[in-house]
C-alpha angles and dihedrals in degrees: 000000000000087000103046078053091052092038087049085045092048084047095057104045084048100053085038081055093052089043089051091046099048097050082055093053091051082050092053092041083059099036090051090047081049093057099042096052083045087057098039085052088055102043086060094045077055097055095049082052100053082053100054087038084055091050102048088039085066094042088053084048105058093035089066094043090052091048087044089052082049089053100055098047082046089061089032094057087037089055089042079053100051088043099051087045100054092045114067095181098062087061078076090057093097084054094048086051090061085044083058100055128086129279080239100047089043091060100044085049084051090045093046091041095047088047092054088049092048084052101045085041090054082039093054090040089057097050088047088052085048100054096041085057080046090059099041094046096045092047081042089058089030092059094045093054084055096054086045096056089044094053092042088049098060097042083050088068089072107086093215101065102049102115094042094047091045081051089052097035093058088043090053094057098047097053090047094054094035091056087047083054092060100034082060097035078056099049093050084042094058091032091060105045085049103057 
């Protein structure tokens, strides 16, 4: 009977031990479908990377090939410098180019060049002409504020008329200032639609 006890024991530990072991292969079942979809998940994040990797790999890429042309016209325009630099005679080359026109296109440069320096002279001429009105007007207004301030104050001396002169006095000023604002406001508004 002992040993039916021990076989049954056995039995059941056994049997304990299957069960064990089947409850760690279903584990490992899930655990295994849980690694391959997180494989699979990160095969595909992979892939996207490879993709974005790919686009700023071209973008890398151009944008070394563009610094290494800009380089080179970098070096190309330094050794046209130096060149330049070290050859006196090739300053001259803007003035061989004239040497090399036409009789006809020469004088057609000389007639249009001659005809931008007759309009920036008449230009000048006018800015000088429009200062010149600035300052008299503004002496002109100057003045007049002048004459106003002496007249009030000796109106202010009576001592009747104080508040009423103060009054005067303030609005004076204002007007007189406020004319010189405008005088000016005109003159930068003219100055700059005509340049």
């Amino acid at each position: 009977m002992e040993q039916a006890r021990g076989d049954s024991l056995d039995l059941e530990q056994l049997s304990n031990e299957l069960e064990q072991e089947r409850q760690m292969r279903d584990m490992l079942d899930f655990s295994a479908t849980d690694l391959r979809n997180t494989v699979s998940q990160l095969e595909k994040r992979l892939d996207s990377i490879e993709d974005e990797g790919n686009e700023w790999k071209t973008r890398y890429e151009t944008q070394q090939e563009l610094n290494l042309q800009l380089e080179r016209q970098i070096r190309m325009l330094e050794e046209k410098k130096e060149y330049i630099r070290g050859n006196p005679t090739d300053r001259l080359s803007s003035v061989r180019s004239y040497e090399e026109m036409p009789v006809g296109l020469l004088k057609q440069l000389v007639k249009q060049l001659e005809k931008e320096k007759k309009s920036l002279e008449n230009q000048l001429k006018n800015y000088e002409w429009r200062i010149e009105q600035e300052a008299k007007a503004y002496h002109k207004a100057n003045d007049e504020r002048r004459t106003y301030l002496t007249e009030i104050a000796q109106l202010y001396g009576s001592t009747l008329y104080k508040p009423i002169v103060t009054a005067k006095i303030v609005a004076i000023n204002l007007l007189v200032t406020l004319q010189m604002v405008l005088t000016y406001e005109v003159s930068l508004n003219y100055l700059l639609t005509h340049s």
